[in-house]
N, C-alpha and C positions, 0 to 999 in steps of 0.2 A: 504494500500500500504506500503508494508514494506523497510525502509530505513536503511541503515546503517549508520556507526557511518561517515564514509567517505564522505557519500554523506549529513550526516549535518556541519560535517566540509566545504565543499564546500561553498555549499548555504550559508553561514554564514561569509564566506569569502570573497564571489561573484565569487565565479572560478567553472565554470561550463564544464569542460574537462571531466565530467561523471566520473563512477564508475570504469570503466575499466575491467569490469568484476567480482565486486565484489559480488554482487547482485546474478548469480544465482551460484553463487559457497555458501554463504550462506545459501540460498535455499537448496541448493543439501544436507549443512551440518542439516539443520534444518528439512528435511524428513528421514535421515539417524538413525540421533538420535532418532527421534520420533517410530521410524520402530522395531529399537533395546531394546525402553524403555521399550515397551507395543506388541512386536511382539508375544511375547509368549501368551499372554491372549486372551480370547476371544473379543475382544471389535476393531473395527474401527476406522478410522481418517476420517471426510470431509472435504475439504479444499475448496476455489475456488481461480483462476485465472484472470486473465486477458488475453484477447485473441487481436490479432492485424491482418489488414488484409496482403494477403501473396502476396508477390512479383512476384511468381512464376510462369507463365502461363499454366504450366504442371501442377500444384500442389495447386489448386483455393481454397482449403481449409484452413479457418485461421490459425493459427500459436500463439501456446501459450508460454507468456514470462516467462521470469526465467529460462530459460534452461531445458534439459531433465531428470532432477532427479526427478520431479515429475510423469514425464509419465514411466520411469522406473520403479518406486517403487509402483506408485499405481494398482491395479488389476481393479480399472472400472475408464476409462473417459470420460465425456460425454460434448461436446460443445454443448452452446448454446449462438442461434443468437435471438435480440429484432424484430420482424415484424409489421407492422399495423394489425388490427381487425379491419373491416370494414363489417362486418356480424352483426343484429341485434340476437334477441332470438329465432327466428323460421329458422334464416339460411338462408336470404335473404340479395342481398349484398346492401348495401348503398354508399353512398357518406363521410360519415361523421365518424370518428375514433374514434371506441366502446371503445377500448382494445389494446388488446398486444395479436399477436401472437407469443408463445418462441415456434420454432422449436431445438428440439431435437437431437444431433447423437451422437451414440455413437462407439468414438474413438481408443478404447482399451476398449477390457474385458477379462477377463481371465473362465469367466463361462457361456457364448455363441455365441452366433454371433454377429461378430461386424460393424461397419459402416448398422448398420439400424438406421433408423433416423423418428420422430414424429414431429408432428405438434400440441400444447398446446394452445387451446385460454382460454385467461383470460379477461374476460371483467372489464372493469372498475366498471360497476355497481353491479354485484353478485358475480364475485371471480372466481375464477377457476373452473370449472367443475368437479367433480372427474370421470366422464368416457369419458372426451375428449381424443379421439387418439381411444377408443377401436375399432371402426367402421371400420376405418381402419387396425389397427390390426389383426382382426378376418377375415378378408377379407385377408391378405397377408396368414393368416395360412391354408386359406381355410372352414374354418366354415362356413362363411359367403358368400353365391353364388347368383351373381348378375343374376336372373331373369326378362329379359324385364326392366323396369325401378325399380325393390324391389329387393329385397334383402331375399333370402330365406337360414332360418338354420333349421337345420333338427335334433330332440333332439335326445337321445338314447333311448327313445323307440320307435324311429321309425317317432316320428310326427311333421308334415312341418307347421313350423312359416314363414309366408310371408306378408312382409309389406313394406313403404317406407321408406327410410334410416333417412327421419327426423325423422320418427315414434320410431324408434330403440333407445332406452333410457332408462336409469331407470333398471324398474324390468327384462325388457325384455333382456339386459345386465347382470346382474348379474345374471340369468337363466346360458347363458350363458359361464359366469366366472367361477360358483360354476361345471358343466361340464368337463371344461376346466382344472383345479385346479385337479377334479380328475383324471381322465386321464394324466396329466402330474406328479405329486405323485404315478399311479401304474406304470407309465416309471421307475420311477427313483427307486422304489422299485424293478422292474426286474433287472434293471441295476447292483442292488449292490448287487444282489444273488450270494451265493460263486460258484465257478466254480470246477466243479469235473472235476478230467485230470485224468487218468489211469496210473499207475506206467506204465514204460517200464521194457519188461521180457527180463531178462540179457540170454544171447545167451548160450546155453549150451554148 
């Protein structure tokens, strides 16, 4: 949490009248310079935040402090909220608090669509999953078509994988992923194909 010289003057004083503003004009100064030091190179900045809840009732979504030079200047935001994990290892619910589920959204992107938002369980006793969310993922893009109570993908040659969504894990995913990965790589290689325009014939 970052103070200023102001706000240890205070505390230190006993005069708690706040910063007055000083805080995210700092801020604002502190991503400015950082933007200008190293914009030119190839290399990023992560940062995190603190988030508070919003006043709002039109607008239910948190509300990050320090002001808006960080949502300004960054190109990806991503809020996240702490949940209970009350699911064991097979996916069955309990009484009793596994873990942590962090739900995911994100805020601002500048490289695709934004306000989609995940759900990350971390259990206390193994760690994080690395293909928690894909499940649903691959279900919003469409790969993944709920059949009766399974879940069927259907690869490119042709052939139907049909199982039950706890089943879907592991190798069965990253079949998937490695698919997925290619197909969005020939996107992006159509995409940046140069474009032939035809001169216009000057009117005689």
């Amino acid at each position: 949490m970052m103070l200023t010289p102001t706000d240890v003057n205070q505390f230190e004083a006993g005069d708690m009248k706040g910063d007055l503003g000083r805080k995210p004009k700092a801020l604002t100064a502190l991503v400015r310079n950082c933007v200008n030091m190293f914009g030119s190179w190839n290399v990023g900045l992560i940062a995190t935040n603190h988030t508070y809840a919003s006043q709002d009732m039109f607008d239910p979504d948190d509300k990050i402090s320090g002001g808006q030079g960080f949502i300004y200047a960054s190109s990806i935001v991503v809020a996240m909220k702490k949940l209970k994990l009350k699911e064991d290892e097979k996916g069955n619910k309990v009484t009793d608090v596994r873990g942590i589920r962090a739900a995911c959204k994100v805020m601002k992107t500048r490289y695709a669509k934004p306000f989609e938002g995940v759900q990350v369980k971390i259990p206390y006793d193994t760690g994080m999953d690395p293909y928690s969310g894909l499940v649903d993922l691959f279900e919003k893009k469409g790969l993944l078509v709920q059949t009766g109570n399974r879940l069927k993908y259907i690869d490119k040659a042709g052939n139907e994988h049909i199982d039950f969504r706890k089943a879907w894990v592991g190798d069965k995913l990253d079949m998937i992923m490695a698919e997925f990965k290619e197909e969005i790589s020939t996107e992006v290689e159509d995409t940046d194909a140069p474009i032939e325009v035809e001169p216009k014939k000057k009117p005689k």
